[in-house]
Every structure is written in structure tokens, then in C-alpha cells.
C-alpha positions as CSV (number, residue, x, y, z in Angstrom):
1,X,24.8,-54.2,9.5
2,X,24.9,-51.5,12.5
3,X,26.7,-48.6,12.7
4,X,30.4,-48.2,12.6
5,X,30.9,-44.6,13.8
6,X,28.5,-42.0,15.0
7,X,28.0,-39.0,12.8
8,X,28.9,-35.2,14.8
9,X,26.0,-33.2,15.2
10,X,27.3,-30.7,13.3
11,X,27.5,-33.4,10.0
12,X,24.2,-33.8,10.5
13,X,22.8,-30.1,10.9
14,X,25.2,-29.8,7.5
15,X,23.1,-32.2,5.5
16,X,19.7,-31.2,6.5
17,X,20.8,-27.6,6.2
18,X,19.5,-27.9,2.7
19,X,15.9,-29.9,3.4
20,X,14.4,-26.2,2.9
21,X,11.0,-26.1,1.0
22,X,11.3,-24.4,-2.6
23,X,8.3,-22.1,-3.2
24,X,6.0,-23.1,-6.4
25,X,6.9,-21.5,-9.4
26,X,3.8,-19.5,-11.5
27,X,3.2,-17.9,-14.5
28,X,0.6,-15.9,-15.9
29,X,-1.7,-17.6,-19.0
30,X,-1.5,-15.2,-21.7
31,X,-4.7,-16.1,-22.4
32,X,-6.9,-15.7,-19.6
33,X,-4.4,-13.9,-17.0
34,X,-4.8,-16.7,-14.3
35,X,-1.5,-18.2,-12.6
36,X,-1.0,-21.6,-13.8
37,X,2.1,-23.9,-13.5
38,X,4.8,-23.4,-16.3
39,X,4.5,-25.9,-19.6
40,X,1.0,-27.4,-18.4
41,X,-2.5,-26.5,-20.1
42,X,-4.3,-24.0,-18.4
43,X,-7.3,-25.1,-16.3
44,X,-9.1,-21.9,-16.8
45,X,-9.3,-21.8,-20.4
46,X,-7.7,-25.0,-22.0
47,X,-4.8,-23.0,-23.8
48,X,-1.3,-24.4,-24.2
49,X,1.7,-22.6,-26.8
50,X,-1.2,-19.8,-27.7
51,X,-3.8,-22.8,-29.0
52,X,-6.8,-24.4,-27.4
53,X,-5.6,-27.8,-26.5
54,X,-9.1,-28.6,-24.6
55,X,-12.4,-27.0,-24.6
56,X,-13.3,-25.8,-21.2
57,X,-17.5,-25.5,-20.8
58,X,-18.0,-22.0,-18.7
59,X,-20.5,-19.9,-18.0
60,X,-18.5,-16.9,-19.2
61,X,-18.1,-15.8,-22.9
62,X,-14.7,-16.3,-24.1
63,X,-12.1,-13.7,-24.7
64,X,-12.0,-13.0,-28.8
65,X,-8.7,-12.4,-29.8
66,X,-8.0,-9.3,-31.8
């Protein structure tokens, strides 16, 4: 199939008027204080919903919670 009509520049500018990039979004792990991405296990210290999902081997002590 080829093209019927040609579309006006200024349809075109219209739709990729919104191709803008979307900044990430961060949080801070309440555990350790490092930005991570929202809902994910943190790679610094392996906590998810205030648990330790995974152990992370460091050279640091951990953080005791008091």
C-alpha cells in the first residue's frame, strides 16, 4: 500500500511534540540511604518492604537497627 495523502508539517511536529525523554524516577532505601528505583530490592543492602530479601557480602559492617 503507498500513501494516499501527505501529512502537514505541522501534524507531524504535533505527534512527535510529545517524544520528550521522562527523567528516572528515585527513592531513597530506608535502609542504607542509597537511591534505588521504586518497588525493586536494593542493590546496596538487599532490603525490600523493611526485610532482607537477599544477603549482600560487603566489606562494611551492617547497620543494626535500633
Amino acid at each position: 500500500m503507498t500513501q494516499k495523502r501527505r501529512h502537514s508539517r505541522t501534524r507531524t511536529a504535533t505527534r512527535r511534540s510529545r517524544w520528550t525523554a521522562v527523567p528516572v524516577t528515585l527513592v531513597t532505601c530506608p535502609q542504607c540511604k542509597s537511591r534505588i528505583a521504586p518497588h525493586r530490592v536494593c542493590p546496596s543492602c538487599g532490603h525490600y518492604a523493611g526485610r532482607e530479601v537477599i544477603a549482600i557480602e560487603t566489606d562494611r559492617p551492617k547497620k543494626k537497627k535500633e
